[in-house]
SENU-595562 format. One record per residue (C-alpha): x, y, z; residue in one letter; residue number from 1. Coordinates in nm, 2 decimals. Layout:
       px       py       pz   rest    nr
        X        Y        Z      a   NUM
...
***
This chain:
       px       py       pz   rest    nr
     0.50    -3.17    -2.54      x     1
     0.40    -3.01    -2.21      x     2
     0.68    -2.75    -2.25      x     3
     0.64    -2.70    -2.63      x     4
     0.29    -2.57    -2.53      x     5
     0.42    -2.32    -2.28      x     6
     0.69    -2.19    -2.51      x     7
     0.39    -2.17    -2.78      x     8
     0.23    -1.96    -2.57      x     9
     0.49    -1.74    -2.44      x    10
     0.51    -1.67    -2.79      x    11
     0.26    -1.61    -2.89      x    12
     0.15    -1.37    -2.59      x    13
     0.52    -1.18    -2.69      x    14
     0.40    -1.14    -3.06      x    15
     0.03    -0.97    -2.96      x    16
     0.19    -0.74    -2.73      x    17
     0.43    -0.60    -2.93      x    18
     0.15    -0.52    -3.17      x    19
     0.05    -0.16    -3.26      x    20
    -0.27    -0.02    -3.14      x    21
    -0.47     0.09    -2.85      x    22
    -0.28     0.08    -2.52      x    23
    -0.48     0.02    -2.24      x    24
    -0.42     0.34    -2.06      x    25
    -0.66     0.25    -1.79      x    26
    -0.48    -0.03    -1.63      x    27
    -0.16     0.24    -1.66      x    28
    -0.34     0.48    -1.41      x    29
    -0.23     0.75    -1.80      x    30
    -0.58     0.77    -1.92      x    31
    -0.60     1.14    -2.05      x    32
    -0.87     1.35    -1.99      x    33
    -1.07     1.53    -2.28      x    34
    -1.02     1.84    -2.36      x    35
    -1.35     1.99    -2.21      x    36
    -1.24     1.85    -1.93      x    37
    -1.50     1.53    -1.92      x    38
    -1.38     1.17    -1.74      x    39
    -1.50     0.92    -1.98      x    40
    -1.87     0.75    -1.94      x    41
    -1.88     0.58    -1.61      x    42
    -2.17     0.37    -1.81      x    43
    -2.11     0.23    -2.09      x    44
    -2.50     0.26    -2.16      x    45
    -2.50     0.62    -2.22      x    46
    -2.42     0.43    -2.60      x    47
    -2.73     0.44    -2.72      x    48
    -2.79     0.08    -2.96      x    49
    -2.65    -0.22    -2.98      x    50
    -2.35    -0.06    -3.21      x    51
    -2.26     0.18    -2.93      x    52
    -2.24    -0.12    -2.68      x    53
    -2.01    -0.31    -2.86      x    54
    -1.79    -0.06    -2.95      x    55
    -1.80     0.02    -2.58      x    56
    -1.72    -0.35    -2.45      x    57
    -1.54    -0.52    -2.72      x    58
    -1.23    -0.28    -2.78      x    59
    -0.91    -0.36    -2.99      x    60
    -0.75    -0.42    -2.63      x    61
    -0.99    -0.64    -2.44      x    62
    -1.06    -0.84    -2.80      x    63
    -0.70    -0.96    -2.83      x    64
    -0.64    -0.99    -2.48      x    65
    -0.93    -1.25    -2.54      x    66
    -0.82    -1.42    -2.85      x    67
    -0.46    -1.48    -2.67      x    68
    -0.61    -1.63    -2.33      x    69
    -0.83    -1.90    -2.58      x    70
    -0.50    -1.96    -2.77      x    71
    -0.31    -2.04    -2.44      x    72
    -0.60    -2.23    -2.28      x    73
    -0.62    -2.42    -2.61      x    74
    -0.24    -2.46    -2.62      x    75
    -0.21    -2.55    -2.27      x    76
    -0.50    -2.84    -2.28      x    77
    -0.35    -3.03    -2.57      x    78
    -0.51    -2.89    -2.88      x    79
    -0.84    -3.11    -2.84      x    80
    -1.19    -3.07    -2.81      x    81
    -1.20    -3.02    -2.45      x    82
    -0.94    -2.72    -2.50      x    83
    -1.14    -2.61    -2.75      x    84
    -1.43    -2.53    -2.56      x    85
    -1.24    -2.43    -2.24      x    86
    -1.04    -2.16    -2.45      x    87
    -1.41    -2.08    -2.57      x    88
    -1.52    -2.02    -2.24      x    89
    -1.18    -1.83    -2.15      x    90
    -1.21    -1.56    -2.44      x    91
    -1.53    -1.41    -2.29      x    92
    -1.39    -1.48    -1.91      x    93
    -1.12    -1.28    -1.98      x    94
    -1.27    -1.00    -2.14      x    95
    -1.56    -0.95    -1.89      x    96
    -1.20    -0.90    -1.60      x    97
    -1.03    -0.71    -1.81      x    98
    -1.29    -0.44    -1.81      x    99
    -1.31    -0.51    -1.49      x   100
    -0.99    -0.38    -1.41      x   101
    -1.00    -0.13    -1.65      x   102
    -1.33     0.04    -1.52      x   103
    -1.17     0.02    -1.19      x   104
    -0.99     0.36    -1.21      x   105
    -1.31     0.57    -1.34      x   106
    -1.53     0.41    -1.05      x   107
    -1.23     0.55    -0.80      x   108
    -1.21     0.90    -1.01      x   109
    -1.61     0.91    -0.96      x   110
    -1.63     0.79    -0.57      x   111
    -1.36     1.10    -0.55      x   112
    -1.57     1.36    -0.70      x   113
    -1.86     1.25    -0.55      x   114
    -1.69     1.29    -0.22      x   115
    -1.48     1.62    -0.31      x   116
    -1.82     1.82    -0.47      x   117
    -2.00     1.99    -0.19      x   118
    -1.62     2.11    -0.03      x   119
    -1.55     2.29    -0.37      x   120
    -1.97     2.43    -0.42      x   121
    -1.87     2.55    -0.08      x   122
    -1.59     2.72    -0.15      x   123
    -1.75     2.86    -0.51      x   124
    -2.04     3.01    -0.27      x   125
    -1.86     3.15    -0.03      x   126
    -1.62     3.33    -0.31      x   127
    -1.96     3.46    -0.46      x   128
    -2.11     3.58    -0.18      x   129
    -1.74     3.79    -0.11      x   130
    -1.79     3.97    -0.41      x   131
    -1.56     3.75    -0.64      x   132
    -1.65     3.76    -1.03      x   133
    -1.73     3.38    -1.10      x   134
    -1.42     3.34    -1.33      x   135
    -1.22     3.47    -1.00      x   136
    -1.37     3.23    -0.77      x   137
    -1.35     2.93    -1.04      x   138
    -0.97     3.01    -1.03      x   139
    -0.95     3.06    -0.69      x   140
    -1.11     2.70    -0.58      x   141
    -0.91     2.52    -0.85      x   142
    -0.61     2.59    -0.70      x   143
    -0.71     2.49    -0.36      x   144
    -0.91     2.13    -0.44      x   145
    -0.79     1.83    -0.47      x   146
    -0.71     1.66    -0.77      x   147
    -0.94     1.53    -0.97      x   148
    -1.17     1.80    -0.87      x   149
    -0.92     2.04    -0.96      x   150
    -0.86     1.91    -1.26      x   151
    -1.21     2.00    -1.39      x   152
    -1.19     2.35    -1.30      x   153
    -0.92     2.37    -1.49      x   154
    -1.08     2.30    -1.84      x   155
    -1.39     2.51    -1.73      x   156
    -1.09     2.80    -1.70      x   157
    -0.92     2.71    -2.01      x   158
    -1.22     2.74    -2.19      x   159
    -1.31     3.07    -2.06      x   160
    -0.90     3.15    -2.11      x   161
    -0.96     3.07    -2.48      x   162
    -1.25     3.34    -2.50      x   163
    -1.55     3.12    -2.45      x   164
    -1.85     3.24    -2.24      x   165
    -1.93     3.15    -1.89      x   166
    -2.22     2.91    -2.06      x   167
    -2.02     2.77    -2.28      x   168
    -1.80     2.70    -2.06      x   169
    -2.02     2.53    -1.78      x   170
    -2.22     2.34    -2.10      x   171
    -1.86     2.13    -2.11      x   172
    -1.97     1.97    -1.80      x   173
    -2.32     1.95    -1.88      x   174
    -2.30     1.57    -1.95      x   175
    -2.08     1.51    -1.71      x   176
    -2.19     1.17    -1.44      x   177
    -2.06     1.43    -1.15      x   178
    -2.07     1.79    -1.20      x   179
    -2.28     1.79    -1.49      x   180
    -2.64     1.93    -1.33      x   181
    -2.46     2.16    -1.15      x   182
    -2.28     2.25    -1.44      x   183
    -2.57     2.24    -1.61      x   184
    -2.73     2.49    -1.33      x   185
    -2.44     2.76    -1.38      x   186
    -2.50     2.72    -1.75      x   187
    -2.81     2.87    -1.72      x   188
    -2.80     3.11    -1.43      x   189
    -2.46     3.30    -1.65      x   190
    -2.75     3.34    -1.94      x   191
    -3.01     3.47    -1.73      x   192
    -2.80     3.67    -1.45      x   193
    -2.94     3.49    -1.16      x   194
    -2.82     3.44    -0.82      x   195
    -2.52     3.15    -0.87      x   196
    -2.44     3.15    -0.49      x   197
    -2.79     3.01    -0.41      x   198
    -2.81     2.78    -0.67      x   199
    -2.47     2.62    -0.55      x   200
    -2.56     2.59    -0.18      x   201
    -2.88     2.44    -0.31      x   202
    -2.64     2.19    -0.50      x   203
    -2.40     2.12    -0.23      x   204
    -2.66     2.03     0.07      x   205
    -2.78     1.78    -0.25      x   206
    -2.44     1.65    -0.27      x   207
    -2.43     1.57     0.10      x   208
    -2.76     1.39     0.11      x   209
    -2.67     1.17    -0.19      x   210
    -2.31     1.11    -0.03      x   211
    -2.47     1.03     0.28      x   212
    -2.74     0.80     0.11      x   213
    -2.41     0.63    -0.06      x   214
    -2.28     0.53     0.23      x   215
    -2.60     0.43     0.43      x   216
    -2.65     0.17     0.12      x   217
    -2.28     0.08     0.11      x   218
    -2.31    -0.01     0.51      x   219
    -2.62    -0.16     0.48      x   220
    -2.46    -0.38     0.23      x   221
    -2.12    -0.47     0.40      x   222
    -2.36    -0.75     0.60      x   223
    -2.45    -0.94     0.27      x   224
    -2.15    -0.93     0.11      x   225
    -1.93    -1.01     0.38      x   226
    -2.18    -1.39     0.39      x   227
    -1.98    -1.52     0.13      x   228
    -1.68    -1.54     0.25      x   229
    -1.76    -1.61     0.65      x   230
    -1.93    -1.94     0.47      x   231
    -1.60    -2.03     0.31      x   232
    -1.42    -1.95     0.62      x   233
    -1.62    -2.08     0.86      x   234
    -1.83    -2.40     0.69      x   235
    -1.48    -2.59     0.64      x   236
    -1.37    -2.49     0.97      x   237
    -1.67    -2.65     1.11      x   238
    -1.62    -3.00     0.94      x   239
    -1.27    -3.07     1.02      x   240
    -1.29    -2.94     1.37      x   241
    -1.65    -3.08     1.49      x   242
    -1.76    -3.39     1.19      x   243
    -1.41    -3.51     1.06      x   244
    -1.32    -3.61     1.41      x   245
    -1.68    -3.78     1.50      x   246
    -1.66    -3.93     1.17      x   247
    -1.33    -4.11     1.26      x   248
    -1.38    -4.17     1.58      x   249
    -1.73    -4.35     1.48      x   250
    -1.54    -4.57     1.17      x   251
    -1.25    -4.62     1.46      x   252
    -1.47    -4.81     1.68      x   253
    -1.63    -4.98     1.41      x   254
    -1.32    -5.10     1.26      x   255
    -1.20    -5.21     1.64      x   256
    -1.55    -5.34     1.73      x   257
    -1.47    -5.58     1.42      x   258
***
């Protein structure tokens, strides 16, 4: 019965994968970029209502990834009551990891812009203040950062390729969980003709200081995170060396004292 169960579910995991629809192009490392150049939200709360959330969290992917892990509990525990409410408790389970793992990439995409920002304001600033047009020194630097950076520069120039305005093309970004206020910054200072060179050194020693806040807060936090698993480590290591050997000494002498 056992093995009918297992081939049940093998089955039926077969069948729902080799249904059409949304790949899950996160898990893939192939999730493509729009076309202005924007990584999709980090947050899913930039949805506004209770609409926008679910169709944030409960794609076509993650919901039959969900369905099929409450099938194969349910399968797997006998068809019953008690696999009934344990493939219950798996659907959500499995949902909440698989977004998980597919917000994974886009949390490693940000922590890389976040980290590659003031090197390529840097670079923009010091182009500027050679006497490079903007559009020069946007080239210029994409072709020297590092990917993704570079990949963002590269939509801001193929929008200015396509005959789009320096605005228009910096208003891309504008939303953007990264580069968008100093996107938003250049935006503005292309309409009014101000200085751009100062407003990105202003913008890169910001960068710093909120890269350097980061990892304050991420070392500051190492210490409570790492309690967890010293306790797991540690607390059984503890028993069986210094009270499973008292404890059987103490019954040993009991049991001989008898």
């Amino acid at each position: 019965m056992n093995a009918m169960m297992v081939v049940a579910a093998v089955s039926l995991m077969t069948a729902m994968a080799c249904l059409d629809g949304p790949r899950i192009a996160a898990l893939r490392g192939a999730g493509p970029p729009s076309a202005a150049g924007v990584d999709p939200p980090i947050a899913a709360g930039q949805a506004q209502g209770l609409r926008g959330w679910l169709a944030a969290h409960i794609t076509t992917g993650r919901l039959r990834v969900g369905l099929l892990a409450a099938a194969v509990v349910w399968l797997l525990l006998g068809q019953r009551v008690t696999g009934l409410v344990a493939g219950a408790a798996a659907m959500p389970a499995s949902m909440v990891l698989l977004g998980w793992a597919e917000a994974e990439p886009q949390r490693r995409r940000c922590r890389l812009l976040v980290a590659q920002l003031p090197g390529c304001l840097d670079l923009l600033s010091a182009a500027l203040d050679a006497g490079v047009p903007l559009r020069a020194a946007v080239r210029q630097v994409a072709a020297l950062a590092p990917e993704p950076s570079a990949g963002l520069l590269r939509g801001v120039l193929g929008h200015l390729e396509i005959g789009r305005s320096d605005a228009q093309a910096w208003s891309t970004l504008r939303a953007h969980p990264v580069w968008g206020p100093t996107a938003r910054d250049l935006a503005r200072c292309a309409d009014s003709g101000a200085a751009i060179s100062q407003v990105l050194s202003v913008h890169a020693a910001e960068a710093r200081a909120r890269r350097r806040a980061q990892r304050e807060t991420s070392a500051r936090t190492t210490g409570v995170r790492s309690v967890l698993p010293l306790v797991c480590c540690f607390l059984p290591a503890f028993v069986l060396v210094g009270v499973v050997p008292i404890v059987a000494a103490t019954l040993g002498s009991l049991t001989q004292g008898r």
